[in-house]
C-alpha positions, -999 to +999 in steps of 0.1 A: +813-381-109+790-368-085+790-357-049+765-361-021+759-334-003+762-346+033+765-319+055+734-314+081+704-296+071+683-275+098+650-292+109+618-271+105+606-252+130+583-274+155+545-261+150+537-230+174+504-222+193+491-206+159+499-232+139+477-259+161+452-230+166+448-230+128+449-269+127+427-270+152+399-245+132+405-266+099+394-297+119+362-277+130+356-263+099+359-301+085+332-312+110+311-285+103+307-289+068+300-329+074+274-318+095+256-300+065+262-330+044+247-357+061+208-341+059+193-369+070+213-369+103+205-328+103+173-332+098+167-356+126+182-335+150+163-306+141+135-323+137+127-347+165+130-323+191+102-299+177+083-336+171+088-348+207+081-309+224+044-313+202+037-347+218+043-344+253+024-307+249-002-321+236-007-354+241+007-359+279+002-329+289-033-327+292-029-360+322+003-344+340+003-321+365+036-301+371+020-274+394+022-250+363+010-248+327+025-277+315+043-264+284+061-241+306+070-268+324+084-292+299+100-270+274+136-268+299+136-306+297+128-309+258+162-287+254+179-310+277+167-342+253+178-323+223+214-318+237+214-357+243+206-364+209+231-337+193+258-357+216+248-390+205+256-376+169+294-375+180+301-405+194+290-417+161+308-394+139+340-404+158+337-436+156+331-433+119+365-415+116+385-442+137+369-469+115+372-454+080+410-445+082+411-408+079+426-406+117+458-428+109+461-402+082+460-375+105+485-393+127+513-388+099+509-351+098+526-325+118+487-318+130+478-321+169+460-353+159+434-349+187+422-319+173+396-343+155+380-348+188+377-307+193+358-306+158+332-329+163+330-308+197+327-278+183+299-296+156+279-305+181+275-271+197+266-255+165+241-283+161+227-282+194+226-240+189+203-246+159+176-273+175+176-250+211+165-221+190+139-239+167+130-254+201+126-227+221+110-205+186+078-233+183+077-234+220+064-199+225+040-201+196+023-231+214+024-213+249+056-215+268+060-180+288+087-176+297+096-142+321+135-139+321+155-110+321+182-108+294+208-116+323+189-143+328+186-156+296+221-158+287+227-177+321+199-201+309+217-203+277+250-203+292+239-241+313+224-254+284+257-250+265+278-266+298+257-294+295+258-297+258+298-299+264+295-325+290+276-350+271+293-342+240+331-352+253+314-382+275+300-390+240+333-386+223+351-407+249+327-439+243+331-429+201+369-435+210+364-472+222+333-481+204+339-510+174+318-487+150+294-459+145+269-489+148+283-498+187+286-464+191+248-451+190+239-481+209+264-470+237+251-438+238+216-445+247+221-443+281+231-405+275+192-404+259+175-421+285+191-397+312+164-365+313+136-388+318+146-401+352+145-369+364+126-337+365+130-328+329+094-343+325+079-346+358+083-331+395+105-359+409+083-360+441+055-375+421+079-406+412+079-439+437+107-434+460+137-455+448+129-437+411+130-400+434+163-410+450+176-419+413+161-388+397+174-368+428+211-376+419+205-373+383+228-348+369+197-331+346+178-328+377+196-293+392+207-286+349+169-292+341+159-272+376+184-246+371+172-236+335+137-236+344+141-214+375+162-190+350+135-189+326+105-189+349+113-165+378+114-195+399+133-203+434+163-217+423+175-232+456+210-238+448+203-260+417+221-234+393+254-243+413+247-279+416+240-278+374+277-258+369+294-283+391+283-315+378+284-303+343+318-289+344+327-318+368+315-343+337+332-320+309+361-323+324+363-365+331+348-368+296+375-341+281+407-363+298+392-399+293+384-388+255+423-375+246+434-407+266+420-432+252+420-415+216+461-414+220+455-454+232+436-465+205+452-483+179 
């Protein structure tokens, strides 16, 4: 005959900060490598912005006048288009995750579940890093000059990435409550169509007035005015503060609305 052993056995330890820190980098490093598999995707994104800096260069710029050589001009908002784009790419990629199952999988693990949302974060900086720099590379061989001071450079670079953040977690947030990656790119098109009501493209006191007042409260106004004072040498006239405010004001929203409806969604 055989007893049960019934006495009480000690629980495991409850996961400390290392232990999420390390779930957390397994869920980047998950992301990451997606990234690399989906070349279509990676080739967009690297792609299309070097496509669209080419055309308005060369094809609109010639008819626009921004006060300055054009290209010089434009580049600062061609970043800003990329970062949408890289965002976009999230919101998608989350909702793929919600809709293929892997997530309730996650859910049963001893895993801080939102970590998923951090990876695809984390993804979309790295992507974004990679198109800025082919961006900015095939921008100074077709002209742009650019007379920044390594300080300044990194503070250029430094606004780019807070924007970059913003739209990524706004992105993530509508990837949360979209009904698929299908819904979820068509949300994000109003994260596209942003930088060109404002003075990514064009001075915003050439637009009619009710388009000015838009572009005026436009988030990428001061981001796009800020980075292009930084690079340029040009007054900056409080825009870099305006740019760190909204974009750290939007990270933040889009950070708490993400985790909350990502712990709501069934």
């Amino acid at each position: 005959m055989t007893t049960v052993d019934l006495s009480p056995r000690p629980l495991p330890d409850p996961p400390g900060p290392l232990d999420a820190a390390r779930d957390v980098t397994a869920f980047v490093g998950r992301s990451l490598r997606r990234s690399t598999r989906q070349l279509d995707t990676l080739l967009l994104a690297v792609m299309l912005p070097v496509m669209l800096l080419l055309l308005f260069v060369y094809v609109f710029g010639g008819a626009i006048s921004a006060g300055m050589e054009y290209v010089d001009f434009v580049v600062p908002g061609i970043v800003l288009l990329t970062a949408g784009y890289g965002a976009a790419t999230a919101a998608v990629d989350v909702a793929s995750d919600l809709g293929n199952g892997i997530v309730d999988r996650f859910r049963s693990m001893p895993v801080p579940v939102t970590g998923v949302l951090t990876g695809h974060v984390v993804a979309s900086l790295v992507r974004n890093a990679v198109s800025t720099a082919l961006v900015v590379g095939v921008a100074l061989l077709v002209g742009f000059d650019p007379v920044a001071s390594p300080g300044e450079w990194c503070a250029a670079l430094g606004v780019v990435a807070l924007f970059v953040l913003a739209l990524t977690w706004v992105s993530v947030a509508i990837g949360t409550v979209a009904s698929g990656p299908e819904a979820a790119s068509g949300f994000t098109f109003f994260i596209l169509f942003l930088p060109y009501v404002s003075s990514a493209f064009v001075p915003v006191d050439t637009m009619p007035s009710v388009l000015a007042t838009i572009a005026s409260w436009n988030p990428v106004t001061p981001v796009a005015d800020a980075v292009r004072g930084l690079l340029l040498g040009l007054p900056l006239d409080g825009a870099l503060g305006a740019a760190v405010a909204w974009c750290v004001g939007i990270a933040v929203a889009g950070r708490l609305g993400a985790g909350l409806l990502f712990r709501r969604t069934p």
